[in-house]
C-alpha positions, 0 to 999 in steps of 0.5 A: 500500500501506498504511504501517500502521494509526493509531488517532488521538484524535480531537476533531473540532477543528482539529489532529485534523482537519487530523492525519486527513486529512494521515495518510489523505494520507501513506498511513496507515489512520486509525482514530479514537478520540472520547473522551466525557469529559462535553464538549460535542460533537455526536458524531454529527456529529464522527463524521460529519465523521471518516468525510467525511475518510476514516477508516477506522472510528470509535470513540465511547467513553463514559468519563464514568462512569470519568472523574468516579469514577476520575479526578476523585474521585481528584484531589479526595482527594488534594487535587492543586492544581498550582502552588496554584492549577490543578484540573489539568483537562485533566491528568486526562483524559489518562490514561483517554483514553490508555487506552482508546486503547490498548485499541482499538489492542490490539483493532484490531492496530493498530501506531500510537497518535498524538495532536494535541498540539503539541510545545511543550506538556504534553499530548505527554508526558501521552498517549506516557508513558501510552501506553508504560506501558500498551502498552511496544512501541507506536509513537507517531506524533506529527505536531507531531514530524515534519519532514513535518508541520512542513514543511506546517504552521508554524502554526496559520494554514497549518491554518486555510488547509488546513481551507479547501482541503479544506472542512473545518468548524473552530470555531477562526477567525482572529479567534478562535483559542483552543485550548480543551480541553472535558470535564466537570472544565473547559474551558481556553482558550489561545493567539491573543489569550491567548499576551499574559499582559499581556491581560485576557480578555475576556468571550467568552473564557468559554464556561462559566461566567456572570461574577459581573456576570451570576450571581445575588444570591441564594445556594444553599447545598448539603450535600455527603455524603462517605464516605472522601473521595469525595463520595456525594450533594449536597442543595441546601438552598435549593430540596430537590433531592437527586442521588446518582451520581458523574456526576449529581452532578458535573454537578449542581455543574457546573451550580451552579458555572456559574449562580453564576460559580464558578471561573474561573481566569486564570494562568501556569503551568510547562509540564514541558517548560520553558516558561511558558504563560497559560492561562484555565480554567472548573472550576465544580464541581471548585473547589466539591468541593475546596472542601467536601473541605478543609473536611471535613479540617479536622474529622476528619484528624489534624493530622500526618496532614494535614501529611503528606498537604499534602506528598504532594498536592504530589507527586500534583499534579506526578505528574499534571501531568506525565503520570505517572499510570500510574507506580509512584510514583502507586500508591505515593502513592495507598495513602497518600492511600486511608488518609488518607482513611479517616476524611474521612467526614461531611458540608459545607454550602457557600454559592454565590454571586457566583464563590465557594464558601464553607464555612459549616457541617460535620459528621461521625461521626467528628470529632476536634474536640471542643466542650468541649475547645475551649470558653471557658467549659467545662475539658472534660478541659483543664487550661489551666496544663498550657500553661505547663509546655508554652511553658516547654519550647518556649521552652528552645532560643529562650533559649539561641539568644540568649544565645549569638548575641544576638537574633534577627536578625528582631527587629534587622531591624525595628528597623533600618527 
C-alpha cells in the first residue's frame, strides 16, 4: 500500500534523482514537478529519465514568462543586492517554483510537497516557508531531514555510488562535483573543489559566461527603455537590433552579458541558517539591468526618496534571501518600492565590454536634474551666496561641539600618527 502521494521538484540532477527513486523505494507515489525557469535542460529527456525511475506522472511547467516579469523585474526595482554584492539568483526562483508546486499538489490531492535541498543550506527554508504560506496544512517531506535518508546517504559520494547501482545518468562526477543551480537570472556553482574559499576557480568552473581573456575588444553599447522601473525594450546601438518582451529581452542581455564576460561573481556569503558558504555565480544580464536601473535613479528619484528606498532594498534583499517572499512584510515593502518607482521612467545607454557594464549616457521625461541649475557658467534660478547663509547654519552645532569638548577627536587622531 501506498504511504501517500509526493509531488517532488524535480531537476533531473543528482539529489532529485537519487530523492525519486529512494521515495518510489520507501513506498511513496512520486509525482514530479520540472520547473522551466529559462535553464538549460533537455526536458524531454529529464522527463524521460523521471518516468525510467518510476514516477508516477510528470509535470513540465513553463514559468519563464512569470519568472523574468514577476520575479526578476521585481528584484531589479527594488534594487535587492544581498550582502552588496549577490543578484540573489537562485533566491528568486524559489518562490514561483514553490508555487506552482503547490498548485499541482492542490490539483493532484496530493498530501506531500518535498524538495532536494540539503539541510545545511538556504534553499530548505526558501521552498517549506513558501510552501506553508501558500498551502498552511501541507506536509513537507524533506529527505536531507530524515534519519532514513541520512542513514543511506552521508554524502554526496554514497549518491554518486547509488546513481551507479541503479544506472542512473548524473552530470555531477567525482572529479567534478559542483552543485550548480541553472535558470535564466544565473547559474551558481558550489561545493567539491569550491567548499576551499582559499581556491581560485578555475576556468571550467564557468559554464556561462566567456572570461574577459576570451570576450571581445570591441564594445556594444545598448539603450535600455524603462517605464516605472521595469525595463520595456533594449536597442543595441552598435549593430540596430531592437527586442521588446520581458523574456526576449532578458535573454537578449543574457546573451550580451555572456559574449562580453559580464558578471561573474566569486564570494562568501551568510547562509540564514548560520553558516558561511563560497559560492561562484554567472548573472550576465541581471548585473547589466541593475546596472542601467541605478543609473536611471540617479536622474529622476528624489534624493530622500532614494535614501529611503537604499534602506528598504536592504530589507527586500534579506526578505528574499531568506525565503520570505510570500510574507506580509514583502507586500508591505513592495507598495513602497511600486511608488518609488513611479517616476524611474526614461531611458540608459550602457557600454559592454571586457566583464563590465558601464553607464555612459541617460535620459528621461521626467528628470529632476536640471542643466542650468547645475551649470558653471549659467545662475539658472541659483543664487550661489544663498550657500553661505546655508554652511553658516550647518556649521552652528560643529562650533559649539568644540568649544565645549575641544576638537574633534578625528582631527587629534591624525595628528597623533
Amino acid at each position: 500500500m501506498s504511504k501517500g502521494k509526493i509531488v517532488l521538484a524535480y531537476s533531473g540532477g543528482l539529489d532529485t534523482s537519487i530523492i525519486l527513486k529512494w521515495f518510489i523505494e520507501e513506498g511513496y507515489e512520486v509525482i514530479a514537478y520540472i520547473a522551466d525557469v529559462g535553464q538549460e535542460e533537455d526536458f524531454k529527456a529529464a522527463e524521460e529519465k523521471a518516468i525510467k525511475l518510476g514516477a508516477a506522472k510528470v509535470y513540465v511547467e513553463d514559468l519563464k514568462l512569470e519568472f523574468v516579469r514577476d520575479y526578476i523585474f521585481t528584484a531589479v526595482k527594488s534594487q535587492a543586492i544581498y550582502e552588496g554584492r549577490y543578484l540573489l539568483g537562485t533566491s528568486v526562483a524559489r518562490p514561483i517554483i514553490a508555487k506552482r508546486q503547490i498548485e499541482i499538489a492542490e490539483k493532484e490531492n496530493a498530501q506531500y510537497v518535498s524538495h532536494g535541498a540539503t539541510g545545511k543550506g538556504n534553499d530548505q527554508v526558501r521552498f517549506e516557508l513558501a510552501y506553508y504560506a501558500l498551502k498552511p496544512d501541507i506536509q513537507v517531506l524533506a529527505p536531507w531531514k530524515m534519519d532514513e535518508f541520512l542513514t543511506r546517504f552521508e554524502g554526496r559520494a554514497d549518491m554518486l555510488n547509488y546513481a551507479d547501482q541503479y544506472g542512473i545518468p548524473v552530470s555531477a562526477t567525482r572529479k567534478k562535483p559542483y552543485s550548480e543551480d541553472d535558470n535564466m537570472l544565473h547559474i551558481s556553482h558550489e561545493a567539491g573543489v569550491l567548499e576551499d574559499p582559499n581556491a581560485a576557480a578555475d576556468e571550467d568552473v564557468y559554464s556561462r559566461t566567456n572570461g574577459t581573456e576570451t570576450s571581445p575588444d570591441t564594445a556594444d553599447i545598448l539603450t535600455i527603455d524603462f517605464e516605472q522601473g521595469i525595463p520595456v525594450k533594449v536597442t543595441n546601438q552598435t549593430d540596430g537590433t531592437s527586442v521588446e518582451g520581458a523574456v526576449e529581452l532578458f535573454e537578449y542581455l543574457n546573451t550580451l552579458g555572456t559574449k562580453h564576460g559580464i558578471g561573474r561573481l566569486d564570494m562568501v556569503e551568510n547562509r540564514f541558517v548560520g553558516i558561511k558558504s563560497r559560492g561562484v555565480y554567472e548573472t550576465p544580464g541581471g548585473e547589466i539591468l541593475y546596472k542601467a536601473h541605478r543609473d536611471l535613479e540617479g536622474l529622476t528619484l528624489d534624493r530622500e526618496v532614494m535614501k529611503l528606498r537604499d534602506f528598504m532594498s536592504l530589507k527586500v534583499a534579506e526578505l528574499i534571501y531568506n525565503g520570505f517572499w510570500f510574507s506580509p512584510e514583502f507586500d508591505l515593502l513592495m507598495t513602497f518600492m511600486d511608488k518609488a518607482q513611479e517616476t524611474n521612467t526614461g531611458s540608459v545607454q550602457i557600454k559592454l565590454i571586457k566583464g563590465v557594464a558601464y553607464p555612459i549616457a541617460r535620459k528621461s521625461p521626467v528628470a529632476l536634474y536640471d542643466p542650468e541649475q547645475s551649470s558653471m557658467d549659467v545662475e539658472g534660478g541659483y543664487d550661489q551666496k544663498d550657500a553661505d547663509g546655508f554652511i553658516k547654519i550647518n556649521a552652528v552645532r560643529l562650533k559649539n561641539n568644540t568649544a565645549v569638548h575641544g576638537k574633534p577627536l578625528s582631527e587629534k587622531s591624525s595628528k597623533a600618527t
